[in-house]
N, C-alpha and C positions, 0 to 999 in steps of 0.2 A: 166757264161760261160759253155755252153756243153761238155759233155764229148769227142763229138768227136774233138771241138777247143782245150782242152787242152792237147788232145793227138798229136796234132798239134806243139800246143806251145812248151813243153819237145824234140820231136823230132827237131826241127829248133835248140832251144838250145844246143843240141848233138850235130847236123851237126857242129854248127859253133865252136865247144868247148867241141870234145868230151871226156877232160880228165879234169875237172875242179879242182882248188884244194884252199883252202885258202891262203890268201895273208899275213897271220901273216907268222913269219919265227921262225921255229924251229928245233931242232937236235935230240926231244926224245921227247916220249908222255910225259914228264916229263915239258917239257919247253913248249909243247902246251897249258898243263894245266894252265900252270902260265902266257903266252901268254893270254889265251882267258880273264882269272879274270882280268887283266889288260888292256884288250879292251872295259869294261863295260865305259862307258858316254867317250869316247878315239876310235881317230880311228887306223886303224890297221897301218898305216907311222906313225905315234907318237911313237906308239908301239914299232915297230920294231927298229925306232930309239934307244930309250934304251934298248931293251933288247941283242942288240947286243955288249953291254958292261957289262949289269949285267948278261949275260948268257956265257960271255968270264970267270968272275971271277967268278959265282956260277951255273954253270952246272947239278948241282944236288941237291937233296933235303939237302943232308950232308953239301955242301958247301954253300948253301943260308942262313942254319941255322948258318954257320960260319961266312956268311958275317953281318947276324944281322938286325934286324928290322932297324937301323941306316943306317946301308950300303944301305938294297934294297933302302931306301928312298931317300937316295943320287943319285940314279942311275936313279930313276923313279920320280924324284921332274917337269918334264918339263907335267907328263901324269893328269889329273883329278882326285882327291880323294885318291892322292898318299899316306898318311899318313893312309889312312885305307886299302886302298890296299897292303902295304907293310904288315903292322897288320897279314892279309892275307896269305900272299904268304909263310911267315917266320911261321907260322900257321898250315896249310896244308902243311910245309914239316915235320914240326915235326908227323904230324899226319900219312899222308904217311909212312914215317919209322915206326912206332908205329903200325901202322894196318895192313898195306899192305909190308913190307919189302921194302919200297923203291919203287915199282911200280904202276902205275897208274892204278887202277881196272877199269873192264871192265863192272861197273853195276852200273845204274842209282841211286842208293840208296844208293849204300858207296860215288860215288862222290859227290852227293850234302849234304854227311854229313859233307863235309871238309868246311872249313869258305871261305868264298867269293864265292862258287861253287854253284850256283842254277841252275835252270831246263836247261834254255839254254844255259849255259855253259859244264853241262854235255851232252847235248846232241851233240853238236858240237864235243868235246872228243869224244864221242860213234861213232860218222858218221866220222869223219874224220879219228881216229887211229882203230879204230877195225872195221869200216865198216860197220855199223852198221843203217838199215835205218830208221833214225830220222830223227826231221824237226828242228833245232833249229830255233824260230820266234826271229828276231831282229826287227828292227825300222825299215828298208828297208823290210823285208819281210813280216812284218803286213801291211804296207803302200801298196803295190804292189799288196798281194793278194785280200787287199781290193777296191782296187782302179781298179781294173780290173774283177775283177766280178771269180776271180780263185777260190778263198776261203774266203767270206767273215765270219767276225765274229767283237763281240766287244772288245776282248781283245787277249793276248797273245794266252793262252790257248785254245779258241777257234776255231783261227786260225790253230792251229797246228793239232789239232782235224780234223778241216775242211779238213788240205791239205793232212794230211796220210787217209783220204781216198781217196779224189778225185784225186792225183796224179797217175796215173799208174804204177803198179808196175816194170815196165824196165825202170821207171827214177828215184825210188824212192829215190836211193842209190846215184843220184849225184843233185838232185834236189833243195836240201838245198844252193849248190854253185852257184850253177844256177841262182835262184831267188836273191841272195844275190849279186851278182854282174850285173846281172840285175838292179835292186833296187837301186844298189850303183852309177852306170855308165850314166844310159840309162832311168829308169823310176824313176828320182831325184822328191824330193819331193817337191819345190818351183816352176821349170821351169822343167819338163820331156820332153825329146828330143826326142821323138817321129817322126821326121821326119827323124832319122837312127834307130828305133824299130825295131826287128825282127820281132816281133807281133802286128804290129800296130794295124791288121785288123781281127785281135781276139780278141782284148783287147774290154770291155765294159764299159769303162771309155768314157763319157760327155764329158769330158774337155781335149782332144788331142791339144798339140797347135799347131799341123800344119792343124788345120779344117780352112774352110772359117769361117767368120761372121756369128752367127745364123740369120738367114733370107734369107740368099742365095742361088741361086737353087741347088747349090754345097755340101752345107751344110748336113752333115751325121750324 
């Protein structure tokens, strides 16, 4: 994709969505943190679903350690990998208190030393609570970039690499949400709906399924 298409593309997403925000639901960078480790192989309605009982009863790092590796498990038993994720969560608050007084650091290298926190979890934290312009790559936004010719690569890393350059920097700060519900809504991974894209006609994806039949004089 050219640089002049994907300054295209970013601007169209602005117009339609110029305040993008994640769809986990939170009340502190504290519960984003514990939000995102719990959105690993889970989507963000599973999520939200429980956390809005175990974040009624442990609000904070002090009171999750109160409620217990038992308790979060109780609360988060319906999410994927619950039983290591709670491990997790009851984990990294003790460690939060212990290193950081209780608050959520602003640097890529204390958060992924907390257990369950790697790269794109911290960087989601970093772009969404401090503002911070990262690319977190999930499943939807490796799929997307590569399937459209934005930023292709073979892996996570690469991808992320790829799109913090090629994204322009006036979109860089909301571009993560962008792609991501993008991805999530509109360029799905089995049947991509392409025929309500924003970007149909910049994307460089073969396989649009609102094309004719290859063979057709229509055919693009």
């Amino acid at each position: 994709m050219s640089k002049a298409a994907i300054a295209e593309m970013f601007a169209r997403f602005q117009a339609a969505n110029p305040n993008p925000e994640t769809e986990l639901e939170y009340a502190s960078p504290y519960q984003l943190l514990v939000a995102v480790v719990l959105s690993a192989q889970a989507t963000d309605k599973g999520v939200n679903i429980a956390t809005r009982k175990l974040f009624a009863e442990a609000p904070t790092p002090e009171a999750m350690i109160t409620l217990g590796e038992a308790g979060v498990t109780e609360h988060i038993k319906t999410i994927g990998l619950f039983r290591n994720k709670a491990k997790n969560v009851v984990a990294l608050s003790y460690l939060l208190l212990e290193r950081h007084g209780g608050e959520v650091p602003a640097d890529r290298d204390a958060l992924t030393a907390l257990p369950g926190v790697g790269r794109k979890t911290a960087n989601v934290v970093l772009n969404t609570i401090f503002r911070q312009p990262t690319m977190a790559v999930d499943t939807h936004i490796f799929r997307l970039a590569n399937r459209t010719g934005l930023a292709a690569g073979k892996n996570v890393d690469a991808v992320e690499a790829a799109l913090l350059r090629r994204v322009p920097k006036p979109y860089l700060l909301d571009a993560h949400h962008w792609l991501i519900l993008h991805g999530r809504y509109v360029c799905t991974a089995r049947k991509p709906a392409c025929d309500r894209c924003l970007v149909r006609d910049l994307c460089n994806s073969r396989d649009k399924t609102d094309l004719p039949p290859p063979g057709s004089p229509d055919h693009v």
